[in-house]
N, C-alpha and C positions, 0 to 999 in steps of 0.2 A: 165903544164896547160892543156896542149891536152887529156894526159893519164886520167887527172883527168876529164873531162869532158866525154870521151867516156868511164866510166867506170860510173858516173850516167846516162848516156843511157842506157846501159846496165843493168844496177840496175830496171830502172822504165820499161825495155820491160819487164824484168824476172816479176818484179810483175803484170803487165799487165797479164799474162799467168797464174798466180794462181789465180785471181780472176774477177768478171766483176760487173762495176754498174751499174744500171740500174733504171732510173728515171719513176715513176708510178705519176699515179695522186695526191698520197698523199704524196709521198716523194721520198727520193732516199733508195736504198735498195744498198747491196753488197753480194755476193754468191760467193763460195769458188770454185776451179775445183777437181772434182774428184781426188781421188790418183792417180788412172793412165790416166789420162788426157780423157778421155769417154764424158764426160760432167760437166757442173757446176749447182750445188747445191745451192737453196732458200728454208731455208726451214722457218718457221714460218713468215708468211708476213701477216699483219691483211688486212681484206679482207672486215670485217663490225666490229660491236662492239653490243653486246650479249646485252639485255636490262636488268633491273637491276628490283629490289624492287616488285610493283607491278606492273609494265612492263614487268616481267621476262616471259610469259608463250608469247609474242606478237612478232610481225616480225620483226626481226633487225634491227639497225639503224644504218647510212651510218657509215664508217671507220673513224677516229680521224687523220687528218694529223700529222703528224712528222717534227721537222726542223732540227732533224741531221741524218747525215747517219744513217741507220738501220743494223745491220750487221745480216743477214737471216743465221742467224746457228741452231736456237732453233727445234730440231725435237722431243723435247717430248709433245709440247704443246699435251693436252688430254681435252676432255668436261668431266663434273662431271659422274664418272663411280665407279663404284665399281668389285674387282675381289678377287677370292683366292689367296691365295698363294700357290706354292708347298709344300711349307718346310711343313708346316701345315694343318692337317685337319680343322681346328678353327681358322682361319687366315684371318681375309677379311681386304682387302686393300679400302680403299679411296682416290679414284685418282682425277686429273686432276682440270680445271681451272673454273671461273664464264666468264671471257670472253675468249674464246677458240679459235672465229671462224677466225684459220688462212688458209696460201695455202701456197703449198708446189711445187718448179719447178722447173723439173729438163728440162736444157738447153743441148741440146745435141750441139756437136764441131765439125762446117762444115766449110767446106773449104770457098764457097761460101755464105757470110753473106747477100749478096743483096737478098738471092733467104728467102722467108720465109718458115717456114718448121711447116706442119701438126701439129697437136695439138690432144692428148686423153686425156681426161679428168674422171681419175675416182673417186664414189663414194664408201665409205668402206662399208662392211656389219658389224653385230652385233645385229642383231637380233631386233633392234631399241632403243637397251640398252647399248651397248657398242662399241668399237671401236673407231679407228682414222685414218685418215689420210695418217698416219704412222705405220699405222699394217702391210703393207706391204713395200718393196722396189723396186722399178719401173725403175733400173739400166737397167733390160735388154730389154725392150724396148727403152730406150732412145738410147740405142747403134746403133737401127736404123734407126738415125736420123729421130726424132719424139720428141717433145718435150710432156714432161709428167707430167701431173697437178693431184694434189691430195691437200684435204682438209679437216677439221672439218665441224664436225654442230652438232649441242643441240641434245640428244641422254634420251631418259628414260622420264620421264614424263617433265621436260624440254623442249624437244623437238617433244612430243605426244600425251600430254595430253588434250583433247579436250570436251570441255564443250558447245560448241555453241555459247557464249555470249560474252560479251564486254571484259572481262576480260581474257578469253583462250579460246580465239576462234575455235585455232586447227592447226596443221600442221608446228609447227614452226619450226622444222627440215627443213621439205620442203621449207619453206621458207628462211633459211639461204641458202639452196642448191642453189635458183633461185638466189641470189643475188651473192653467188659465180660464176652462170657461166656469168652474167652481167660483174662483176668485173672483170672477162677474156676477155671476148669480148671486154672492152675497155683498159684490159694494156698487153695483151699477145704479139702487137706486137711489144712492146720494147723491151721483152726477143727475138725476133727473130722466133715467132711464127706466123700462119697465121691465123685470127680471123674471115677469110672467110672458112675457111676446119677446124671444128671444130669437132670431135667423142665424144660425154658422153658414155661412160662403166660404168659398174656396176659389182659384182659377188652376190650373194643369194638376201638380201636385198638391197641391194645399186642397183641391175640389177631390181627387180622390182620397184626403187624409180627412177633409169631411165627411165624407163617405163611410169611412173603415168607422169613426168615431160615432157616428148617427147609426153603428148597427153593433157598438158595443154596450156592456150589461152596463160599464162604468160610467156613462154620460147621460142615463137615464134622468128626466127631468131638466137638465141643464139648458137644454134649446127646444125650439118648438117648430122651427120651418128649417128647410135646406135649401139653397143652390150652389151647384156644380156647373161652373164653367170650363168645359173641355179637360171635364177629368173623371173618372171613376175607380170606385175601390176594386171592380174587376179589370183594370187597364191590365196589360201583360205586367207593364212598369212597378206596379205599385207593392207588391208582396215578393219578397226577396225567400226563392224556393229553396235553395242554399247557402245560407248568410256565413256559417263556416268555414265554405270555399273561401265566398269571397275576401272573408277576413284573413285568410289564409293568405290570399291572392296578393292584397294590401301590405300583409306582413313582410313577405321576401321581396316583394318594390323597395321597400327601404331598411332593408339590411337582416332581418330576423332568419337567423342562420341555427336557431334553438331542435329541440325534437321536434320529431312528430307527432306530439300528444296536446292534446285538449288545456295542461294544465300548464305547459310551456308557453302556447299560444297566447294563454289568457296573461301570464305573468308580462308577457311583451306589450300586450298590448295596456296592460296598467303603469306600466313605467315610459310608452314611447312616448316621442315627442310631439306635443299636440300639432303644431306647427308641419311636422312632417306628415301625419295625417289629414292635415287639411287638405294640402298639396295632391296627395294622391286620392283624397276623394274626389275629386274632379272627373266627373265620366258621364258628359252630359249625349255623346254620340256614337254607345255602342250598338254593332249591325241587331244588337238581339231586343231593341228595342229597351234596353234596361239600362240603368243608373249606379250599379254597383251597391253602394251601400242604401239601403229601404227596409222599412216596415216586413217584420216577420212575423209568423206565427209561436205565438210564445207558448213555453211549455210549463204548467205549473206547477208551481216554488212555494213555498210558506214564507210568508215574510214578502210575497212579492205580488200585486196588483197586475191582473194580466186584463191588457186592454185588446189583445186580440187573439181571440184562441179558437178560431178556427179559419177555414176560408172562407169569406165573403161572400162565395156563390152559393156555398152551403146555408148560411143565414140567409141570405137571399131568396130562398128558392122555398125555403120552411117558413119562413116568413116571422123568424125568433126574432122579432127587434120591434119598437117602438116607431107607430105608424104616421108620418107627420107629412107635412105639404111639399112637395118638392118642383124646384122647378131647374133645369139642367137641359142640355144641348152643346153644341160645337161650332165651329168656323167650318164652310163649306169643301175650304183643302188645308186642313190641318199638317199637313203632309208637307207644305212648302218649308215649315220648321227643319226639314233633313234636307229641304234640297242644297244647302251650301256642301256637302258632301254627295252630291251626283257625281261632281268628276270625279274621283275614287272607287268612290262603291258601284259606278255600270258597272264595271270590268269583274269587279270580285263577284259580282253578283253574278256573271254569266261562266265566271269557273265555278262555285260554291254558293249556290242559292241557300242550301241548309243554312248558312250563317245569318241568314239577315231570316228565317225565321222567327215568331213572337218565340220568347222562352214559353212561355206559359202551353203549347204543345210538347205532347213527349209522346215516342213512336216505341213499337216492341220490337221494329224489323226495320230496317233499310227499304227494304220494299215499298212499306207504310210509309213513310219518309219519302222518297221517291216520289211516288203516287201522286202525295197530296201537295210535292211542288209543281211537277204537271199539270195540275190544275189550276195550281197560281197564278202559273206562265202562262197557261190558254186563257187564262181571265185578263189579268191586267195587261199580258206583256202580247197577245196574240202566239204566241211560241216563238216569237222572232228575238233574236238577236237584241241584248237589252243596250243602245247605245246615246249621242247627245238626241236621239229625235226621240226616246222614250220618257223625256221628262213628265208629261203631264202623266203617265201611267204609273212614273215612280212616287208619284206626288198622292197619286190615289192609293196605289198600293199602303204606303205608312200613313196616311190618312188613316185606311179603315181596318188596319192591324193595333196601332197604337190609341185610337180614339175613338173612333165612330162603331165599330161594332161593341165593345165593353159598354161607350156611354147609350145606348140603344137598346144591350141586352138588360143595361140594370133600370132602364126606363120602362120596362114591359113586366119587368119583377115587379116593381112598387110597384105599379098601377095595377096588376094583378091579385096583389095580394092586402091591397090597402084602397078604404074609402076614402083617403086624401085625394084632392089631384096630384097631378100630375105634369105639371106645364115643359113642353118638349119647345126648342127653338135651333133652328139652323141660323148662322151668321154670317151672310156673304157681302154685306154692305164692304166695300172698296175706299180708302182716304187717304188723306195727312195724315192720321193717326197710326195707321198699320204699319207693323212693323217692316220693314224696307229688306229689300232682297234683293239678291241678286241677277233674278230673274223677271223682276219689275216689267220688263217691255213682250214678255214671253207671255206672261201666266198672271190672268187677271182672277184675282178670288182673296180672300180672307182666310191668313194663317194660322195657325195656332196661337190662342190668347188673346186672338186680333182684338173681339169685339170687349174683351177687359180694360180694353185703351179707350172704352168709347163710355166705359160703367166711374172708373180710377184715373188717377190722372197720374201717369209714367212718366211727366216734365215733357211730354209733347206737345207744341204748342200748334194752333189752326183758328185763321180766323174765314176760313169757308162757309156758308151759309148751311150746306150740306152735312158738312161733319158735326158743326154745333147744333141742326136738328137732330140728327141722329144719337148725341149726345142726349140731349134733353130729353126725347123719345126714352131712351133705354136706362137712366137715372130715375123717371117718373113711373117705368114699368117694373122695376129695380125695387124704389123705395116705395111703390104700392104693394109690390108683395109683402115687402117688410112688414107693413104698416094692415094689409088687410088679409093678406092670404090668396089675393086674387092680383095679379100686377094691371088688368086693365079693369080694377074696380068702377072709373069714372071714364065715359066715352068723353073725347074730346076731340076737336080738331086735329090737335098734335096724336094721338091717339084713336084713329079713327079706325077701330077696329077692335071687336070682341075676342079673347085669347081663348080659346077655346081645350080643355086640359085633353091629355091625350090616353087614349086605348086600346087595346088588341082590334077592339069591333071597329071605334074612329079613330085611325091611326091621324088627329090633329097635329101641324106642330104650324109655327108661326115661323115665316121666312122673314130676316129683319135686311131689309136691303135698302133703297133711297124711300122706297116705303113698305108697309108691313102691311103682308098680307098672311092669312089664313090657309094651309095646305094639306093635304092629305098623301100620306102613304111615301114616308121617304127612307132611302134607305132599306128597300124590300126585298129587291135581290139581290144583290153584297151581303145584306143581314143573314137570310135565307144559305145563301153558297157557305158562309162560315160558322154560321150555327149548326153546321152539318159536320163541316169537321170538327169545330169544339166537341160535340156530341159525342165524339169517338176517340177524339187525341187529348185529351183538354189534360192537365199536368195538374191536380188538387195539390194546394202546398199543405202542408202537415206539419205540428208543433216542431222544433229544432232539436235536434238529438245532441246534447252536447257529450254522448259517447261514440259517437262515430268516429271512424279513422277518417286522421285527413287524408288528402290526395298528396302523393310525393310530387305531380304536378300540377299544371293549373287546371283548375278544370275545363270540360268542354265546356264553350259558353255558349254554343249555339247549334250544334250537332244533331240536338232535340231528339238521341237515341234511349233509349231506357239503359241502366246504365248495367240493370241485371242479363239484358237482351244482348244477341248475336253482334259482337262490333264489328265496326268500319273495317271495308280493305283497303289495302294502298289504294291512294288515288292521284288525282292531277296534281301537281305541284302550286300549289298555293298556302302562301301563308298565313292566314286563316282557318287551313285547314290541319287542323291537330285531327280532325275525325280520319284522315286519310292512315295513321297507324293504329295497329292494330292494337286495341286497348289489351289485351291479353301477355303482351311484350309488357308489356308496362308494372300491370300486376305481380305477374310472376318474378320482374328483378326487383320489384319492392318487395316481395314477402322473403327474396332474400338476405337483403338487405335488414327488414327488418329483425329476423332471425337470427343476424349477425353472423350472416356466410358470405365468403366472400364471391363476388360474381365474378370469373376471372374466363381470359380467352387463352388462346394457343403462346407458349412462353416467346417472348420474342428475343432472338439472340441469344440466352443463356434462360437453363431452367429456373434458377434465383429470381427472376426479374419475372417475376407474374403480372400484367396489368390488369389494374378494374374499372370496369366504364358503368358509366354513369350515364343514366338520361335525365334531364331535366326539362323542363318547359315552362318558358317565364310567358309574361304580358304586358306588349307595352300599351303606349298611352293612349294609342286607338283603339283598342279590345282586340287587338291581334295575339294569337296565341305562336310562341317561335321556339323551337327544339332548340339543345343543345345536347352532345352527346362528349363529353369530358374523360377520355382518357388517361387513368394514373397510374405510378406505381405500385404494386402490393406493398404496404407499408412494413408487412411481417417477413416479406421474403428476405432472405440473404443479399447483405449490403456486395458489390460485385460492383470491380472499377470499369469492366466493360459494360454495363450496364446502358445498353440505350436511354435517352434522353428523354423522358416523358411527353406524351401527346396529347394537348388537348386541341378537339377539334371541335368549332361549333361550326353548326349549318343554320343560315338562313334565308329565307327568299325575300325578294325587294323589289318596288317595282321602280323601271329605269324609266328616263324623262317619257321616250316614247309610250308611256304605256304597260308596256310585258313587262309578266316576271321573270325574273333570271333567280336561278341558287346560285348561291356564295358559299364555298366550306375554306372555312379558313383553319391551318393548321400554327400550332405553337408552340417548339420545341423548350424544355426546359431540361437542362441537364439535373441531375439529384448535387452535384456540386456546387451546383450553384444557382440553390433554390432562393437565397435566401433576394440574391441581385436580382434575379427574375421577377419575382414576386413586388418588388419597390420597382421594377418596370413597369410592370402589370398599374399597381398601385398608380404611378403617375398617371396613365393612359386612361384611369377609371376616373380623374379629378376629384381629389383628396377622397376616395375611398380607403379603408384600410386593407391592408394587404388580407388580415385574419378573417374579413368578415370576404373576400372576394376567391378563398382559396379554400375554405369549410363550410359555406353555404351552397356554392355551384348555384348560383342565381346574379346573374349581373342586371343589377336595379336599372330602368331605363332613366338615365341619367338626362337627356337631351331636354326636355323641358320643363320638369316639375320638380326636379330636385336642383336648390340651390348650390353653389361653388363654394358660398363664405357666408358663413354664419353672421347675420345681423338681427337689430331686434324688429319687434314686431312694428307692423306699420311703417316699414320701409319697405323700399325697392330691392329683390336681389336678383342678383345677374343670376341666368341661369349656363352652364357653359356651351359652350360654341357645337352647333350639329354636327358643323363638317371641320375633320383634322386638320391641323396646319397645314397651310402651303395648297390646300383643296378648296377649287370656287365652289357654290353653290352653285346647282345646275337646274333648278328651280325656274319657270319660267316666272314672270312678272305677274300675270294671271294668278298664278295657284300660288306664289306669296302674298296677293294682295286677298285671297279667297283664306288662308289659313290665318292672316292675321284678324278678316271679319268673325271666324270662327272663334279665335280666342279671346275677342275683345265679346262675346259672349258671355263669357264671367263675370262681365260688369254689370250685367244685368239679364240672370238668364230668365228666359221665357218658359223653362219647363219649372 
């Protein structure tokens, strides 16, 4: 009897030890203990419930209680995303879930359970299109007893797409974010967490969406410390200055052939197909430094929570937000993040620098514009010729456009305007861990995100003596901030060096390389050269008009002219270059058109046969902007059996193996008798487009890699169709197929 009774003691301690439950407001959950006893593991716990139908683009709604135990194992849960595959050049994946928004926590195993123990809370990056939660693992911070939250949120036009109005108001990302760290503040201290010493972390994107978050009225109280790895709410990237271009942009990529009003747009985008929007959110490498779909400034609504209503610099600068410890810094060349696109963009960059401008400038005049890329060029490029020997210039140049001046200028705010510190860090340490390039034998420095790989574990493995200090170093400086507010609270050997917080008078910042040292003044004249043009050009974003007219074409996306100012003149031939027509052309046949007159030229061959041209201008999947100019017949004239044959003719430039651009206008006769066979010509050539949506929209969706052939379901592979027509080799060298396939297996795990 005895035996048998202390051997089910013994049974229920043992299981006690593998697992722990833990009752939340919605139910009771269960989490596993690590393999080697480190800490316990929650991973998918719903957090909210993701709105549905035409709800889908609006703020969450509270969690769904549970009445049986939840067993917290699920860590693939993903929001709707799309990626390559390795195996395949033509392989795009279709991932993740409609209701995604879970948390994921890991519980570290202390001796002492009365005492509660610090909490960091981080956000994923992804460029605002992909990622989870669980793109990385957060083991080795929890080892220093620190409890460690990670989570979902709506990601791609889902979760960015922003129209103004009742329907997509904006920011629903952000607003899943606010309601996760709610939802910690009231059940983290059942895990053994303290809900009073809370850190939000971030890295690229997720470190500026902390950012935006730590300076809204809606997060007040929720967190108590910040860091920012190689990101800020002032980055160019982070605040979408036109979200109903862009949505616009997104629409006619995959078929929206509707009006041109506000309430069309919106109606398309509640009925499209999620899966088709994922696809085309993907815009990890536009020249203008931006993402496509992001965080906007919302305009207010009753009935609607706005989590960001102004711009950033402007809270910034008034010092209207809650003043807390922050500690934030960058990788020494951030900048190598773009370099797998050096070989493309020299060339474009020395016909049309304007393109590869931050958006976040806007000019009155050409001149202005002009001006301040002459400066560019005599800075980074010496005025020469940008070609393969200017990489390390290009490497600096989007270094300190995309990261190092925003994360610098918002490090001199807080410290200026707040008794918190302040702790500033550069990241130039070099390993196993970094992420690998293509330029590895050229360019010795630390990438974008690098030193995340050295805080998170991204399944990079090292057993170098080097890399695992440096590990341990920046986990213990990491989970001391967490824990005290100071990351180098306790000097030690591994630590052998006081972190000193940073300000305008001691410009401190800590260099973390194979050892850490203490430095002053970095970043003084880069900072100084473009805080001069901010000062003058700088582009304030302002709440979203959702009465504005759209654009009948795409917009400029890097032109950086004021769009009320003197436009472009014809210029060089460059595809990229939509600034080179004259935006005045453009206006004047849309207010015709709007007007319902028809735009018509000289009769050709009989006066019955009136034609009417059309301009349009699509974008494809590099952020290249391409004319088309579509000749038809007046549909009202007199039918007339001599009647010439319709002309449509698109123009576009390309560039050929060597290098140059060449223009292409290709012409395409269609007779009116036989519209009906041309048009199922058409249709074939487009791979299963329909003839209706390819002959009433005047937008040919760039089909070549992100629009599938044949519908299948989600979480499969689909072929996307072939670049090049039948019977045509690729002419592609070996080189720059084996450079575009590194590019797009970037979806599997992007670093922004």
């Amino acid at each position: 009897m005895w035996p048998l009774i202390l051997f089910c003691v013994l049974a229920v301690s043992a299981d006690e030890e593998d697992f722990r439950i833990i009752k939340l407001d919605s139910g009771l959950v269960r989490g596993n203990k690590y393999w080697n006893g480190d800490y316990y593991e929650f991973y998918g716990i719903p957090y909210a419930t993701a709105p549905s139908g035409r709800d889908r683009f609006k703020a969450p709604l509270p969690v769904k209680p549970w009445d049986d135990l939840l067993s917290a194992t699920d860590s693939n849960k993903r929001c709707r995303q799309c990626y390559y595959t390795p195996e395949s050049d033509d392989d795009v994946i279709l991932d993740g879930d409609d209701d995604c928004l879970v948390m994921n926590v890991l519980v570290p195993k202390v001796t002492d359970e009365s005492k509660k123990a610090p909490v960091v809370v981080y956000i994923h990056s992804g460029a605002f299109s992909g990622g989870s939660g669980m793109m990385a693992r957060y083991g080795y911070l929890a080892r220093h007893d620190v409890v460690v939250v990670s989570f979902n949120y709506r990601i791609g036009a889902l979760g960015f797409a922003c129209l103004g109005n009742e329907e997509i108001p904006g920011n629903a990302g952000l607003k899943d974010q606010v309601e996760a760290l709610r939802w910690i503040k009231r059940n983290i201290a059942a895990f053994g967490g303290d809900p009073d010493k809370i850190t939000l972390a971030g890295f690229s994107v997720g470190a500026a969406m902390a950012e935006l978050l730590s300076l809204s009225k809606a997060t007040v109280g929720l967190f108590n410390q910040l860091i920012l790895e190689s990101g800020s709410a002032l980055s160019p990237f982070t605040i979408n200055r036109d979200p109903v271009s862009t949505a616009w942009n997104i629409a006619q990529a995959i078929g929206y052939n509707g009006t041109e009003n506000i309430e069309d747009l919106t109606e398309f985008y509640l009925n499209a197909e999620i899966k088709d929007l994922s696809l085309k959110s993907i815009n990890y490498f536009l020249p203008n430094s931006t993402f496509g779909f992001a965080p906007c400034i919302e305009r207010p609504q009753q009935g609607h929570e706005v989590i960001v209503s102004e711009s950033p610099l402007d809270t910034l600068k008034r010092g209207d937000y809650d003043k807390i410890p922050v500690m934030t810094g960058f990788s020494n060349m951030e900048g190598i993040s773009r370099s797998i696109k050096f070989g493309p963009w020299r060339e474009e960059m020395n016909d049309n620098f304007a393109n590869f401008l931050p958006v976040d400038l806007r000019f009155k005049t050409e001149e202005e514009k002009n001006e301040v890329i002459s400066k560019i060029k005599k800075r980074y490029f010496k005025d020469k010729i940008i070609n393969h020997e200017s990489l390390q210039h290009y490497i600096d140049y989007f270094s300190d456009i995309m990261f190092k001046y925003s994360i610098m200028k918002s490090a001199k705010l807080h410290s200026s305007s707040s008794d918190d510190p302040v702790y500033l860090y550069e990241f130039s340490y070099v390993g196993k861990l970094n992420i690998q390039h293509n330029y590895m034998d050229k360019i010795k420095g630390a990438s974008h995100r690098d030193q995340t790989a050295y805080i998170l574990d991204f399944l990079g493995f090292t057993n170098n003596y080097k890399d695992l200090t440096t590990r341990d170093r920046m986990t213990t400086m990491w989970s001391d901030f967490v824990q005290y507010g100071n990351p180098t609270e306790y000097e030690s050997a591994l630590l052998a060096v006081k972190w000193i917080p940073y300000s305008d008078k001691a410009k401190n910042y800590l260099e973390i390389n194979k050892n850490l040292q203490m430095k002053q003044g970095i970043f003084d004249e880069e900072f100084n050269f473009w805080d001069e043009i901010y000062a003058k050009f700088y582009w304030s974003p302002t709440p979203v008009n959702p009465e504005i007219t759209l654009p009948k074409s795409a917009p400029k996306k890097s032109d950086n002219l004021d769009k009320n100012q003197t436009p472009f003149k014809e210029g060089t031939e460059n595809k990229n270059n939509f600034a080179k027509e004259p935006q005045e052309k453009f206006v004047k046949n849309d207010e015709k058109l709007n007007d319902n007159k028809e735009a018509t030229n000289k009769p050709v061959g009989n006066k019955s046969s009136m034609v009417k041209t059309t301009t349009k201008t699509r974008i494809d999947q590099d952020g290249n902007l391409i004319k088309e100019v579509i000749k038809e017949h007046n549909p009202k004239a007199k039918a007339n059996t001599n009647t010439p044959p319709t002309v449509k003719i698109t123009t576009e430039t390309k560039k050929r193996k060597d290098g140059k651009l060449v223009k292409e206008v290709r012409k395409e006769y269609i007779q009116n008798s036989d519209e009906n066979n041309s048009e199922k010509k058409e249709n074939k050539v487009s791979n299963g487009q329909t003839s209706e949506s390819k002959s009433s929209s005047n937008v040919e969706p760039d089909m070549s890699k992100t629009v599938p052939t044949k519908k299948v379901e989600v979480k499969e592979a689909r072929k996307k169709p072939a670049q090049n027509p039948k019977g045509k080799t690729d002419s592609k060298s070996n080189q720059e197929e084996t450079q575009k396939k590194k590019e797009r297996h970037l979806c599997q795990n992007p670093s922004l």
